[in-house]
C-alpha positions in Angstrom: 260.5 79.7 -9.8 260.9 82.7 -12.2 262.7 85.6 -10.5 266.1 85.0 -8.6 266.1 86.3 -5.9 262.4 86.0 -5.2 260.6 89.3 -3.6 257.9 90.1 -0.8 256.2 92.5 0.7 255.0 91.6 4.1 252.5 93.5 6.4 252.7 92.6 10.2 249.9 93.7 11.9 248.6 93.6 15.7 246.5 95.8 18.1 249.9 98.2 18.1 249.6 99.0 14.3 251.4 97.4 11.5 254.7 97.4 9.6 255.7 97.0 6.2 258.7 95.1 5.1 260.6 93.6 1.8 262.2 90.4 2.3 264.0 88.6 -0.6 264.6 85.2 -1.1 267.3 83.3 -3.6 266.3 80.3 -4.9 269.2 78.4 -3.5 268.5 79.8 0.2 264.9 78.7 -0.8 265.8 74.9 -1.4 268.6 75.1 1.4 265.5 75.8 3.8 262.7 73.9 2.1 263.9 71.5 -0.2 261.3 72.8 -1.7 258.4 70.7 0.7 256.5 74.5 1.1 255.3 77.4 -1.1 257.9 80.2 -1.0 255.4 82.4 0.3 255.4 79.9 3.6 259.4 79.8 3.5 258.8 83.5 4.1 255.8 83.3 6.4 257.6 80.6 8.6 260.7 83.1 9.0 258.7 86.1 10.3 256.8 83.2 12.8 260.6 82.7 13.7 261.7 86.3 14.3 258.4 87.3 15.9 259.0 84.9 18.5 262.8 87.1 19.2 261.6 90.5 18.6 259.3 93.0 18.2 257.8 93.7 14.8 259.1 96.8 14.8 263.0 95.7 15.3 262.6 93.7 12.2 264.4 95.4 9.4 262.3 97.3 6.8 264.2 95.6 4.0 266.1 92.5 4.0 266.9 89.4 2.4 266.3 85.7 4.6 269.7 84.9 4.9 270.7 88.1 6.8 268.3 86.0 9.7 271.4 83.5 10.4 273.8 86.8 11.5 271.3 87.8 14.2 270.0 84.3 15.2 272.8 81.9 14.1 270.0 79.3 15.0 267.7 80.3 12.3 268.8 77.5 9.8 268.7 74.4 12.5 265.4 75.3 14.0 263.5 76.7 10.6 262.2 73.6 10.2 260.3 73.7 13.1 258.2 76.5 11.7 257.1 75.8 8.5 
């Protein structure tokens, strides 16, 4: 996997603009979520389709790592699944 915890730098864009965040990712959160069935890039991409669907891109924090997700939406880790 190489660096622990992983890094990213994600762009969300739409017809409003964009926004820029830093999301990290342990490898241990990674296989928690995964078991390591996806890329960790879609581990991340499948967590933004999850937050976009509860807030605005703009309420997602600037810099943050995946498992501060589960504080906000304690649902995160039963439905992630569903979005990868």
């Amino acid at each position: 996997m190489g660096d622990d915890p992983m890094v990213f730098n994600v762009v969300v864009s739409d017809s409003a603009g964009s926004t820029r965040h830093r999301v990290t990712l342990g490898n241990g959160t990674y296989q928690k979520l995964t078991g390591g069935k996806v890329t960790p890039d879609e581990c991340v991409k499948a967590a933004f389709k999850f937050l976009l669907e509860r807030e605005s891109k703009s309420d997602i924090l600037p810099s943050f790592d995946i498992n501060v997700i589960n504080l906000s939406f304690s649902s995160f880790e039963r439905e992630f699944a569903g979005y990868i």
